[in-house]
N, C-alpha and C positions, 0 to 999 in steps of 0.2 A: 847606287842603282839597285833595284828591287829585283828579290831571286827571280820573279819572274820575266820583266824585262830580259835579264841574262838568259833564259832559260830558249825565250824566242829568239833572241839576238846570236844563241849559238846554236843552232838547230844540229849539227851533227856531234854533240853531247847528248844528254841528258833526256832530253826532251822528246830529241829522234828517234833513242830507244825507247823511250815510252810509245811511240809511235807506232813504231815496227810491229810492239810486241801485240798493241790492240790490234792490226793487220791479223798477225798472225793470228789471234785468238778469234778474230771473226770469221777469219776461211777454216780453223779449224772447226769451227761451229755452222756453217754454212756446211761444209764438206758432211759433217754428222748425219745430217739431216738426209730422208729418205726423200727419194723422188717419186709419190703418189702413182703418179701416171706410169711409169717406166716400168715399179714393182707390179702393180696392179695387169698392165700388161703381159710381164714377163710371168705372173699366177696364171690364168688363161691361157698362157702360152704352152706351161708345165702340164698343168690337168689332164690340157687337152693330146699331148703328144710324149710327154713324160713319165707320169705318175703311174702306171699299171707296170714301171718295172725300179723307177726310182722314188728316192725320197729327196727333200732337199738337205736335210741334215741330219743321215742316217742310212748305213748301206741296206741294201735293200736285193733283189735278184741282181741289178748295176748295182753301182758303185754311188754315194752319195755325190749330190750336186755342188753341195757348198763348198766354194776354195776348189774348185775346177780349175776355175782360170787361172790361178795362178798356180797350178801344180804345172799346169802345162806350158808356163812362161819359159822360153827357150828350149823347149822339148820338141814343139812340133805344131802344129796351126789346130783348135780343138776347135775351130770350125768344118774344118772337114774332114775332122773324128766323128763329127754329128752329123753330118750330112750322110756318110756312108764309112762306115767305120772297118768294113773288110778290104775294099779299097783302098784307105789308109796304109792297111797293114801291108796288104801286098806293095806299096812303092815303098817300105823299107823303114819307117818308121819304126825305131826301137820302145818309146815308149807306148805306143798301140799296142804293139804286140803282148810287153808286159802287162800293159792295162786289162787287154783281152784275156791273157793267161792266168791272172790275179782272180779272176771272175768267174773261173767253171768255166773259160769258156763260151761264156755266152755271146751268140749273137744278136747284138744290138741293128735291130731292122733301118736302114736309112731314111731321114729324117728332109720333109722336105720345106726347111727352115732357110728364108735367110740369114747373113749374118748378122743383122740386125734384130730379126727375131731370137737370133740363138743367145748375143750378147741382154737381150733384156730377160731370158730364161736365166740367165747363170744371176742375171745383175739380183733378180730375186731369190733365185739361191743363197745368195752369198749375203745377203738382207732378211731372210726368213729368219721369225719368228713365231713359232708355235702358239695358236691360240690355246688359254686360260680356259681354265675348267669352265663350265657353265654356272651360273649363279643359281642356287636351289628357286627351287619352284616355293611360289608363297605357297601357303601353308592353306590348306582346304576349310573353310569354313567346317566348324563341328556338324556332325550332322545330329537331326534332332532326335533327343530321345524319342524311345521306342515305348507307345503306351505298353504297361503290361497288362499280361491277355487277363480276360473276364474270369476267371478259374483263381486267378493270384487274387483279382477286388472280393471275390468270394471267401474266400479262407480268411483274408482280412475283418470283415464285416463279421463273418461266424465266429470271429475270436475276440472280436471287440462284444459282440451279444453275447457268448460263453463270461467274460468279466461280469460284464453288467449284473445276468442272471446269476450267477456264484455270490455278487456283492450283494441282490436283493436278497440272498440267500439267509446271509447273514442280518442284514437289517431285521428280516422275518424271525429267525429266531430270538434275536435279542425283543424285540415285542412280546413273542410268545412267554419268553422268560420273564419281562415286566407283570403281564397280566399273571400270570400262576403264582408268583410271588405277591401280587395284590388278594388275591382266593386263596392264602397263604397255603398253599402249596410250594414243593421244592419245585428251583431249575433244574430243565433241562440238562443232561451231560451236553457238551459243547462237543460239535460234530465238525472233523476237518471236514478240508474239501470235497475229496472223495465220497466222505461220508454222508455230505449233504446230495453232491449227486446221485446218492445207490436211493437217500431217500426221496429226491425228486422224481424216479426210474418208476420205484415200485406204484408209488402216488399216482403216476404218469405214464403207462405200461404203452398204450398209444403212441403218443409224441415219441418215447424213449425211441421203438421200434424202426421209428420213421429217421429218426434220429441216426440210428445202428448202421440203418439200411444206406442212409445216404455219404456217410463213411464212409463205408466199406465198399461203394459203386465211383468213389471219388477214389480212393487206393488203387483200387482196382485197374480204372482210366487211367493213374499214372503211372501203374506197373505197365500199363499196355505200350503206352507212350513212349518209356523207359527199353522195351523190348524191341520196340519198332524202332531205336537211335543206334541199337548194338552195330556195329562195322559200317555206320553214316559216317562220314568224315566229311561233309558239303551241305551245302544252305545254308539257310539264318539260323537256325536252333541250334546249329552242334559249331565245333571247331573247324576250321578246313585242314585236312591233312595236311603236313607241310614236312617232310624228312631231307634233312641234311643231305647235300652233291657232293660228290667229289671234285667236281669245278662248280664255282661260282658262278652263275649264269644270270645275266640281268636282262629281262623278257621287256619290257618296257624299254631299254634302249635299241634294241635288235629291232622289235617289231612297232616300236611306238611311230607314229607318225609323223610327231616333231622330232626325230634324231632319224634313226636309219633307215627304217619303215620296209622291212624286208618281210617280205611275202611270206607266212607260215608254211606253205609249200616248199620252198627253195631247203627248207630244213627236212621237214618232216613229208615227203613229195610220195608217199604211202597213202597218204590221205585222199586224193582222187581215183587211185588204182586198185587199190587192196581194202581186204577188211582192217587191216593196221594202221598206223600212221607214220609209225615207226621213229626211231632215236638217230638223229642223223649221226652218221659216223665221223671220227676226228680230221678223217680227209673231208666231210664239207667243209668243217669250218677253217683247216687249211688254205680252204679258197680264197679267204681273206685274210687270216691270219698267218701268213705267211710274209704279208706286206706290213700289216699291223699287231704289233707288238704292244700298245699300250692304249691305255684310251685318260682324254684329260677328265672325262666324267668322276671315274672308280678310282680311288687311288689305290685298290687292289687288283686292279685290273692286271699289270706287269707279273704278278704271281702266277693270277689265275691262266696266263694266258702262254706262260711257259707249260703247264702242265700239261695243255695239248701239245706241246712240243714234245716233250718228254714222251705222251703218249704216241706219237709219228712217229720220233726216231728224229726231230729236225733240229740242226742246229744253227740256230739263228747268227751266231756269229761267222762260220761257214757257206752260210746260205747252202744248206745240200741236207741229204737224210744221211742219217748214219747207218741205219738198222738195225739199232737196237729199240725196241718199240715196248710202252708199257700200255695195256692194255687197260680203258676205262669201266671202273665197275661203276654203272650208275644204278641208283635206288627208285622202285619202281612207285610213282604216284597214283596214277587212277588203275583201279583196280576191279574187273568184270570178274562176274561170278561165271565160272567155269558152266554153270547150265543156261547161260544168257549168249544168244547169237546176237552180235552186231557188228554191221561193216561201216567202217569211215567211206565207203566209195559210195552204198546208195546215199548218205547221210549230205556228202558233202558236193559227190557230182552230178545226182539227180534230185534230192533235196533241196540243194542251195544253203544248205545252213552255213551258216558264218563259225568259225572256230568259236569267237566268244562267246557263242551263243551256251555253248558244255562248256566250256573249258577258262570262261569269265574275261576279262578285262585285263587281256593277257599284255597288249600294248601300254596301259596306263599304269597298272595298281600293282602287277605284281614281279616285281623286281627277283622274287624269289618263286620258281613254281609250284605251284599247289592245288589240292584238288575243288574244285570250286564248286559245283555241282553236286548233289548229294548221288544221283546216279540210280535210285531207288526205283522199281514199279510204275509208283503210284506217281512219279518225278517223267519221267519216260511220258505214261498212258497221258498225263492232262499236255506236252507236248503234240504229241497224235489228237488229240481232240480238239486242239486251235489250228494245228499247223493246216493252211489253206495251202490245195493243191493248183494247177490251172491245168486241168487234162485238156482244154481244147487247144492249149499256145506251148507245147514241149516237143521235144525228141526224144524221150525217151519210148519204147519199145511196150515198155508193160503200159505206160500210161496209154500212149497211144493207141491198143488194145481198148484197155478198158472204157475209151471214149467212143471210140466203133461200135461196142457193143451195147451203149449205154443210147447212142446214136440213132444205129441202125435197126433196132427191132422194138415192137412194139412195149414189152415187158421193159426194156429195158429204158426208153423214153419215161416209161411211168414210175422208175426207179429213182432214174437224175433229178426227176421232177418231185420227185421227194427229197432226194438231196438236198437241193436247190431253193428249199423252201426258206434256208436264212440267207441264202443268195450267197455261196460257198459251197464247195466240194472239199472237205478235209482228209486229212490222213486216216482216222477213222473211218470213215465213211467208204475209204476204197480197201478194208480190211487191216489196217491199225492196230486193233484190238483183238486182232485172230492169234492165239494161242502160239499158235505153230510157225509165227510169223519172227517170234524172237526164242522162242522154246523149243525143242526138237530133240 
């Protein structure tokens, strides 16, 4: 008889156990296996009623989610731990009590879940996996060279005819030495370059002149040039300032729009109210960082984000302040000239300007802060000379004025209507350009 005959002929040998054991390996692979629906559920479930005090796999103001249910396997029902958790405590439950006392104390506000919501909150806890960093962004098309300016093709061409003319220089002499050696006369001494130039000069008193002149007004334009870049740190022609933080602060994740898209105000909330905009202090960013500890973006992120801790006094494993607090010295970027008045409140809450407008492409580009604007006069004054006003559709006070008046009398009808003549009222136009207006 053939092993396998025997193998089916005795089924509670051999055979059975092979049986068994595929059984087993398919409910242990069945069992593996997440439930879509049930986890997806129980995320929703968490977000929405959870997550501003817990984490699922990470203590947080509570106590982490993951492995709930089975801490509280014969302890006590953590259904109506969740439902109302001081309740709890008061019918006598001893590990409530612990649980609450472990925690600061805190009161967990009653939760109005049932037990089917709560079981599909924990079943995702206990399934949670932390999303994967994000995949880098493709790579920017180069962007295209920059013609150089008509000044650089100048000096080019001037130095390619400087050859030329030095080369005919020579050619001319070697002639001239042909022919006098033919009228046998001696050559010429042979004249360096210099030499040849002193005698093109004298020969050429004219040209040289024009020659000197336009040198020394080509120097001159770039010593000006050169004088007007001194304490620029912004625009296209110079470098943007850029000085090393004490924390690491990435502006494109915070404020970019595809990641967390936080309102430049919620930081800097100076900017609507005051001439400042001000440095937010290590308690705003507590606000969140309190809950978040790490980011999957930055893998320096965990460093950086102790150091406001350190600077609170908070200890993340505690969850509490200590009071011992280290104070941030941050390094200052855009930098006004102590005789220039400007407020960030007309700028931002009767202006309308957009932060990027100064302060560049604060959401996209720059991961690290820097000054992006060169901040100059002459950067300022062509702003005022485009920025369009609408005095007739505002609430602000001054404008509102100036449209009464511009309105209501005859001079002053004949004013707008000069305005008005490229069909715009600009910031100029309503005193922009008045001295007194940023100087005082």
């Amino acid at each position: 008889m053939s092993l396998e005959c025997r193998l089916f002929k005795r089924p509670s040998g051999l055979f059975s156990h092979l049986v068994l054991l595929a059984f087993l390996l398919i409910g242990t692979a069945a069992s593996a296996q997440v439930d879509e629906a049930k986890y997806g559920t129980g995320e929703k479930l968490f977000k929405a009623n959870c997550a501003s005090c817990h984490k699922p796999d990470k203590d947080m103001t509570g106590p982490k989610l993951q492995g709930s249910k089975a801490l509280w396997e014969g302890k006590g029902d953590v259904h109506e731990w969740v439902k109302n958790s001081q309740a709890y405590i008061k019918s006598g439950n001893a590990y409530a009590k612990q649980l609450f006392e472990s925690h600061n104390n805190i009161v967990m506000p009653p939760q109005s879940l049932s037990n089917e919501e709560i079981d599909d909150v924990l079943y995702f806890a206990d399934n949670y996996a932390p999303a994967g960093a994000k995949a880098p962004a493709a790579a920017a098309p180069a962007e295209a060279a920059k013609p150089s300016s008509s000044w650089e093709w100048l000096v080019v061409t001037g130095l390619i005819l400087l050859v030329v003319l030095l080369s005919l220089g020579g050619v001319r002499n070697q002639l001239s030495n042909a022919v006098r050696e033919k009228q046998g006369l001696s050559a010429e001494p042979a004249l360096g370059t210099w030499g040849r130039i002193k005698r093109w000069a004298v020969g050429n008193k004219g040209w040289a002149s024009a020659a000197v002149l336009l040198v020394v007004v080509w120097l001159l334009v770039l010593l000006w040039n050169f004088m007007f870049r001194i304490g620029v740190y912004g625009g296209d022609k110079v470098a943007h300032y850029k000085p090393e933080q004490p924390i690491k602060f990435d502006h494109t994740l915070h404020a970019g729009k595809d990641n967390l898209a936080i309102n430049c105000q919620y930081c800097h909330s100076g900017a609507s109210k005051s001439r400042h905009a001000g440095i937010p202090s290590a308690n705003v960013c507590m606000n969140c960082h309190q809950a978040v500890g790490e980011s999957s973006r930055n893998p320096w992120s965990t460093a950086e984000i102790a150091k406001i801790y350190a600077a609170t006094g908070w200890d993340p494993k505690a969850m509490k302040y200590t009071g011992e607090q280290k104070p941030i010295v941050w390094n200052k970027v855009h930098n006004m000239q102590d005789f220039v008045f400007f407020s960030h409140q007309q700028h931002v809450a009767v202006g309308k300007v957009e932060c990027q407008e100064c302060h560049g492409p604060v959401d996209t580009k720059m991961d690290q802060v820097e000054q992006w604007s060169p901040l100059t006069m002459v950067w300022c004054l062509e702003c005022h000379n485009k920025r369009e006003v609408n005095i007739a559709n505002t609430d602000n006070g001054y404008y509102q004025e100036i449209h009464r008046r511009l309105t209501e009398t005859p001079m002053g009808r004949k004013e707008l209507q000069k305005y008005l003549e490229d069909e715009k009222v600009t910031v100029r136009e309503l005193g922009g350009f008045e001295c007194a207006k940023c100087h005082y």
